[in-house]
N, CA and C of each residue as an Amber inpcrd file, in Angstrom:
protein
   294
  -4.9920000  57.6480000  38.2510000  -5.2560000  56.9080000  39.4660000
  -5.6550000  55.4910000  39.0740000  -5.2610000  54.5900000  39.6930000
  -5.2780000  53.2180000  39.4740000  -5.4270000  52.4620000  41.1300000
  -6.1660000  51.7190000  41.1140000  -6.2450000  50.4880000  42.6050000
  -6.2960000  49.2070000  41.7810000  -5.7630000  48.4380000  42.6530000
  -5.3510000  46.6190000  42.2660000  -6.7280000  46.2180000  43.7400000
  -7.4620000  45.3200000  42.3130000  -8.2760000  44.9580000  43.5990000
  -8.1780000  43.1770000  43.1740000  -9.2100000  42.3260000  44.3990000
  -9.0010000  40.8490000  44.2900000 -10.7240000  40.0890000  44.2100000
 -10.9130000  39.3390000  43.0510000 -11.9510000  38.8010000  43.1870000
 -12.1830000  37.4090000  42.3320000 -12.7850000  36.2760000  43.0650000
 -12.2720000  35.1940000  42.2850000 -11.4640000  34.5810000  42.5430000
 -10.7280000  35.3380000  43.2870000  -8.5290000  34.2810000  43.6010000
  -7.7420000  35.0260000  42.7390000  -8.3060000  36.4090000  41.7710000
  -7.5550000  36.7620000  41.0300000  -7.3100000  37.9720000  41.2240000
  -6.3690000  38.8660000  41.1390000  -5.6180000  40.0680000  41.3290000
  -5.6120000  40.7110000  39.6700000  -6.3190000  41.9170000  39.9150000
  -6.5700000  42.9690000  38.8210000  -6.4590000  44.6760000  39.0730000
  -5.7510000  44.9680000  38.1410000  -5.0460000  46.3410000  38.4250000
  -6.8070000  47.0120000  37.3390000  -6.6710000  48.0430000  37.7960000
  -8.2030000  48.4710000  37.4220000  -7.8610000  50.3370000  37.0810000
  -8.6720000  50.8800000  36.6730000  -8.9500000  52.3810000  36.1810000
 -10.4240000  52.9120000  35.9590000 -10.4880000  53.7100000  36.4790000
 -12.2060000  54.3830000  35.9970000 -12.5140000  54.3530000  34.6250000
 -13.4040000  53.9300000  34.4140000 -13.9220000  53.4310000  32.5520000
 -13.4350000  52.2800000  32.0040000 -13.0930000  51.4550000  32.8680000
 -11.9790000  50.2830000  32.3400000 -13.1890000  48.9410000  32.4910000
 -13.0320000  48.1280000  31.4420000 -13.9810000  47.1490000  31.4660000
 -13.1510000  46.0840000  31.5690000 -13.5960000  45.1250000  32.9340000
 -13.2290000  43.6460000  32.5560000 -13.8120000  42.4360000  32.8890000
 -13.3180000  41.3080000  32.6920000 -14.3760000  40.1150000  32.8440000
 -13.2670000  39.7110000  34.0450000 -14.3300000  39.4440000  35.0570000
 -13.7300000  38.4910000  36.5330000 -15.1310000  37.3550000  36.3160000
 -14.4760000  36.3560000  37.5440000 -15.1530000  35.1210000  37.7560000
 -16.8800000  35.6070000  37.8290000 -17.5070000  34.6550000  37.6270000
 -18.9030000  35.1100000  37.9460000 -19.1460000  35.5110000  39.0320000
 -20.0720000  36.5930000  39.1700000 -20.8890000  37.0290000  40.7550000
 -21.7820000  36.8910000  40.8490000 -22.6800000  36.5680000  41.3950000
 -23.8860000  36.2420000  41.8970000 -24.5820000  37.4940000  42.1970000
 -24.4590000  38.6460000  41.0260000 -25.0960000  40.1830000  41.2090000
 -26.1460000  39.7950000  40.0000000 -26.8970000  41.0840000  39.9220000
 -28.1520000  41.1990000  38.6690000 -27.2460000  42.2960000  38.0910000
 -27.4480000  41.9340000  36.5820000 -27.0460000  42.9480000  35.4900000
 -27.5320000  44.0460000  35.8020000 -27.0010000  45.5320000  35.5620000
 -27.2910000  46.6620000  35.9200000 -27.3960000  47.2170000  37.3510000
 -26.7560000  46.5940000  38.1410000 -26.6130000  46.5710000  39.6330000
 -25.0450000  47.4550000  39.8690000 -25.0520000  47.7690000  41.1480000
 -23.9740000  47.8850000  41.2780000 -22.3490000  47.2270000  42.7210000
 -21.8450000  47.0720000  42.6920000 -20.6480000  45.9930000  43.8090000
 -19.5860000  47.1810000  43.6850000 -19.3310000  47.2110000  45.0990000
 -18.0320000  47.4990000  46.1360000 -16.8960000  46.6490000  45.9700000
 -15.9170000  46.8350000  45.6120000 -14.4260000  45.9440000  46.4410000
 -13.4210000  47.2660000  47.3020000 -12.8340000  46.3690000  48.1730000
 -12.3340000  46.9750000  48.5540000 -10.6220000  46.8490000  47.9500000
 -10.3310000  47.8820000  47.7750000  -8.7030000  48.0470000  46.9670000
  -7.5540000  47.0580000  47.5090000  -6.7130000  45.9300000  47.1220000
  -5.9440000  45.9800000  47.9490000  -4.4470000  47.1280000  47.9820000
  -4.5410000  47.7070000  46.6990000  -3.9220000  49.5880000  46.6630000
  -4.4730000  49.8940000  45.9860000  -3.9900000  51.5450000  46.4820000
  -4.4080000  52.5280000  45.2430000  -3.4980000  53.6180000  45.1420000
  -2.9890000  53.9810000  44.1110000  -2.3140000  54.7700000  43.7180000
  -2.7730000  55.9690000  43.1710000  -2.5570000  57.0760000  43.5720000
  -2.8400000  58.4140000  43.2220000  -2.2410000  58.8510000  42.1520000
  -3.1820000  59.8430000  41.6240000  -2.2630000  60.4800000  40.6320000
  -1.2340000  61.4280000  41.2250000  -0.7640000  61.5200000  42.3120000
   0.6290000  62.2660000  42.9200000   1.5880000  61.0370000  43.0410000
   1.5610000  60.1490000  43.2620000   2.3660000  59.2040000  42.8690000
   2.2040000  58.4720000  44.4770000   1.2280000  58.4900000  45.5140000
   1.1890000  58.1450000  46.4720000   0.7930000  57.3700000  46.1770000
   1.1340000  55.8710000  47.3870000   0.6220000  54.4180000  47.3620000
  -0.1930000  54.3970000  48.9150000  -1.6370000  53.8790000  48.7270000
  -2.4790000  53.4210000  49.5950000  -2.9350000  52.3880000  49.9230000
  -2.0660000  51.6620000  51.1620000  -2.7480000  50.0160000  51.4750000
  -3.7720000  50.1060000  51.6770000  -4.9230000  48.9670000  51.7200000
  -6.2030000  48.7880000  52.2480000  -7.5730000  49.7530000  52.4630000
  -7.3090000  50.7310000  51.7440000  -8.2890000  52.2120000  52.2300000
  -8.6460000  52.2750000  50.7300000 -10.0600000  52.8080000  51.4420000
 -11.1150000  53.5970000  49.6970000 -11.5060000  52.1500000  49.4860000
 -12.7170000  52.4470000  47.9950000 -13.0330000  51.5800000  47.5720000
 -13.4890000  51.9660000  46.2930000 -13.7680000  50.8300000  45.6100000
 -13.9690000  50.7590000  44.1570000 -15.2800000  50.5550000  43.4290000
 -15.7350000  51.1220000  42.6460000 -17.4450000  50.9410000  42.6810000
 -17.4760000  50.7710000  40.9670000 -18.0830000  49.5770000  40.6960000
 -18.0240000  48.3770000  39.4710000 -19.6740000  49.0090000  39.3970000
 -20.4350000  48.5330000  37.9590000 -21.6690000  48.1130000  37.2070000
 -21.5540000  46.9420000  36.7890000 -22.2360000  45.8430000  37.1870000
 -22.2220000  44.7790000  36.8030000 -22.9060000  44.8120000  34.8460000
 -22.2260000  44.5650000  34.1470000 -22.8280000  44.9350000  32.9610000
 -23.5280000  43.7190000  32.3210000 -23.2070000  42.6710000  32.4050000
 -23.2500000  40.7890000  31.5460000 -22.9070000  39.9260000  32.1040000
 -23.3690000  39.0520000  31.9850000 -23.0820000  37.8050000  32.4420000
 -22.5350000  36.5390000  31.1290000 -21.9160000  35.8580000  31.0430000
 -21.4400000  35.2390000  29.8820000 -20.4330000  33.7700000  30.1510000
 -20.5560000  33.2470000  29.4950000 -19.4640000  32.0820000  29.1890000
 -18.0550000  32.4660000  28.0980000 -17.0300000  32.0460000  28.3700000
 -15.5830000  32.4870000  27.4480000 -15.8910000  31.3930000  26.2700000
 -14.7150000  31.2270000  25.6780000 -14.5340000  30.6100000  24.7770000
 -13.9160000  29.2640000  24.6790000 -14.2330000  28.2130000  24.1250000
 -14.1430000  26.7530000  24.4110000 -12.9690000  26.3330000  24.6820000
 -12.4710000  26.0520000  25.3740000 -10.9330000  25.0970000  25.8300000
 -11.0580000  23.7220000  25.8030000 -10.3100000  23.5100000  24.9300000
  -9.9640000  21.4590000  24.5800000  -9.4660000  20.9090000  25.3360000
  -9.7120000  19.7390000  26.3690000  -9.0560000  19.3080000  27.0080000
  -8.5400000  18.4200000  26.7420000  -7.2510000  17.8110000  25.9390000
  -7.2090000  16.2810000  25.2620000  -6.2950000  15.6910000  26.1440000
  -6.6160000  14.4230000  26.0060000  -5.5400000  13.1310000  26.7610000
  -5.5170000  12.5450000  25.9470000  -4.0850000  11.7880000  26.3470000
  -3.4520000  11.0720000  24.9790000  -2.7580000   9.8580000  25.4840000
  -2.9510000   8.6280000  25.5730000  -1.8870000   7.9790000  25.7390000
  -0.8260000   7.0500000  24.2540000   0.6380000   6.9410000  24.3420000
   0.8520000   6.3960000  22.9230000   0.3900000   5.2200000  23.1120000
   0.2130000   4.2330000  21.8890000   0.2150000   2.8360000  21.5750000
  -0.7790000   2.4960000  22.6590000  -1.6150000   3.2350000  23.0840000
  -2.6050000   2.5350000  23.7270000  -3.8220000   2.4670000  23.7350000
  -4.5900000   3.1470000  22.3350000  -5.5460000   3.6180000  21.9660000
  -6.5460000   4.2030000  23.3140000  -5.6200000   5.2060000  23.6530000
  -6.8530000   6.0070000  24.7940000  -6.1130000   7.2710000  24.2150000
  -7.8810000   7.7020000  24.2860000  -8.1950000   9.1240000  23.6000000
  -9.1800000   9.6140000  23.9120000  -9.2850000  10.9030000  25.0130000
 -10.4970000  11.7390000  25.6900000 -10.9320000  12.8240000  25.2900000
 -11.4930000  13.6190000  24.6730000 -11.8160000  14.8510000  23.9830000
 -12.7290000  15.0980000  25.3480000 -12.7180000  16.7550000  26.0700000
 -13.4740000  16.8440000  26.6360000 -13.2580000  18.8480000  26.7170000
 -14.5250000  19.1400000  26.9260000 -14.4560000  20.9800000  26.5640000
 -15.4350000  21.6130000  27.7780000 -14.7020000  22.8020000  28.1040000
 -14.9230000  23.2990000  28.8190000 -15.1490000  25.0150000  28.8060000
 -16.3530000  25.7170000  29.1830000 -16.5320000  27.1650000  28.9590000
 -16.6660000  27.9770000  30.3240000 -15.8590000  28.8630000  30.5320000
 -15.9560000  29.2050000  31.7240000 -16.8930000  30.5520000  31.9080000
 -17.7230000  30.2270000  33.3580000 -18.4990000  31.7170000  33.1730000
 -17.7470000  32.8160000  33.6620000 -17.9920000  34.3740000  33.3660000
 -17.7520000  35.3620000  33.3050000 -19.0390000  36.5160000  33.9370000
 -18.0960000  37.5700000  34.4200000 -19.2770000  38.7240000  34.8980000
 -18.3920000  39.6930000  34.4050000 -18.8040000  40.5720000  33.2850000
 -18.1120000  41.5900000  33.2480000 -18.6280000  43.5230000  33.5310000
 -17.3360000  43.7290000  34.1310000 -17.3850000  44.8570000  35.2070000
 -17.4270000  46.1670000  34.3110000 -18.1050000  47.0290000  34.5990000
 -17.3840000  48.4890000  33.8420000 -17.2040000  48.9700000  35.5140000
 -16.0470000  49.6640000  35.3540000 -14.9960000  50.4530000  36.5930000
 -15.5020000  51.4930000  36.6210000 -16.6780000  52.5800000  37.6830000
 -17.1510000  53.5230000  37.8370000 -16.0960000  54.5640000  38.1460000
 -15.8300000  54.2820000  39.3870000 -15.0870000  55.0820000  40.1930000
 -14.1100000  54.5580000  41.3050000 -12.6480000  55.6700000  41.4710000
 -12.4330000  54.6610000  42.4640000 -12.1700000  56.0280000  43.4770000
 -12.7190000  55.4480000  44.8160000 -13.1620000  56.5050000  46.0750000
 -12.1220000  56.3180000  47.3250000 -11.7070000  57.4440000  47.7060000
 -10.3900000  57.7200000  48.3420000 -11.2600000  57.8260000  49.8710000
């Protein structure tokens, strides 16, 4: 059984025990958050719009890993170095409820 849920602006296919990092949430570590599925697929091979829901542990909170942002122009001595870390909340996938 698998549900695709949305958080952030981003679309993630998900599984019970499945860990991942979405945009930050504004939850406390060791808490727990609802989404609602936008499907879910059964293990009979049935597809479910909009029904059930999905129940996450907020586990960490964190920043990724540094991204370079460079600008360059030729023959014109312009040169911008600038870095950026994005935050993270990562999920462990409890259950997903029909």
């Amino acid at each position: 059984m698998y549900a695709v849920i949305e958080t952030g602006g981003k679309q993630y296919k998900v599984e019970p025990g499945m860990r991942i990092r979405v945009e930050k949430l504004d939850i406390e570590p060791g808490s727990t958050v609802e989404f609602t599925p936008l499907m879910v697929r059964k293990d009979s091979g049935e597809l479910e719009f909009g029904k059930g829901k999905v129940v996450a542990e907020v586990l960490s909170h964190g920043k990724g890993k540094k991204i370079i942002v460079f600008k360059y122009r030729p023959k014109k001595n312009y040169k911008r170095w600038k870095g950026h870390r994005q935050w993270y909340t990562e999920l462990l996938i409890r259950e997903i409820k029909e």
